[in-house]
C-alpha positions, 0 to 999 in steps of 0.5 A: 573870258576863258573860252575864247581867251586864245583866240582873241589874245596873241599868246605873248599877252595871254602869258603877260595876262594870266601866268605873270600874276601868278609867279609869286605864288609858283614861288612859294610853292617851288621853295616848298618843293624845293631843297633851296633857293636856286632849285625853286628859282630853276622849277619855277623858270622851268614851269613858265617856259612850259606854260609860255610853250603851250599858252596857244592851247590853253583856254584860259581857265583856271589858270593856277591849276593849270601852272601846278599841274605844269609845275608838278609834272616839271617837278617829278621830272627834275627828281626822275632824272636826279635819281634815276634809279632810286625813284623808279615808278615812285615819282615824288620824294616827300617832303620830310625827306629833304635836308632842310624841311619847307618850314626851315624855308618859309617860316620867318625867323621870329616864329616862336622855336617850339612851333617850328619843332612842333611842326617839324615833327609832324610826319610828311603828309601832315606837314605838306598841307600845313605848309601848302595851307598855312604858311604858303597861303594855298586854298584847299583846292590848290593844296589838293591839286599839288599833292594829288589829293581830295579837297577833303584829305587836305582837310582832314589832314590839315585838320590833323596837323594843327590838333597835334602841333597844339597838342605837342605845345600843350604838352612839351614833347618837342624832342621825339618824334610825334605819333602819326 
């Protein structure tokens, strides 16, 4: 199928085919991504007229690589031109660093406050995979692709996150910030 995909189907049903699927999934990422609603709706709308542009060229293969890389690029894109001087080379915020934090925006409200805060504690790198990972429902692979990292650092660093969110709830410290 992926090889020959292009030249067998016209791009409008290539894109009906491979990239329409896969929207719920570019939304919980863009909502991870994203300071609210309305700026996941615009990555994710963004993300699919760049792939519906370049579906002619694609090969049909990993399809929900493809779509993160494109919407990765999107989005150090939209965070150049918002903050032009202040980003410089850097390319991407955190996700700390954002007003509401990712687990604000996909956690259901009837999770337990104190593994909210326990998470919400955790540093930036630590809470990107446990949120691409655990509350997105993201492979390693993906997780991965969308922080530019090794399969093996999500690992690592999911590994980590949940030890020392257990840890915080084994042992009460909500309030300050965790060691990282």
């Amino acid at each position: 199928m992926a090889a020959d995909l292009n030249r067998t189907i016209a791009p409008k049903d290539m894109f009906e085919e491979l990239v329409v699927p896969e929207i719920e999934v570019l939304m919980r990422v863009a909502r991870s991504l994203s300071e609210g609603q309305y700026e996941a709706d615009d990555l994710v709308q963004e993300t699919l007229l760049r792939a519906y542009r370049s579906i002619g060229s694609f090969d049909g293969a990993h399809v929900r690589a493809w779509l993160f890389t494109i919407m990765r690029n999107a989005n150090m894109n939209r965070r150049r031109r918002k903050l032009p001087s202040l980003l410089g080379n850097a390319g991407l915020e955190s996700f700390a660093e954002k007003s509401k934090g990712p687990e604000e925006l996909t956690m259901d409200a009837s999770t337990d406050g104190s593994v909210l805060r326990a998470v919400a504690q955790l540093s930036p790198k630590l809470l990107a995979v446990i949120t691409l990972v655990d509350v997105d429902q993201l492979s390693y692979e993906e997780a991965a692709l969308i922080l530019e990292v090794p399969i093996g650092t999500v690992m690592s660093r999911l590994h980590r996150s949940r030890r020392r969110v257990r840890a915080m709830l084994q042992a009460g410290h909500l309030e300050g910030k965790a060691d990282r």
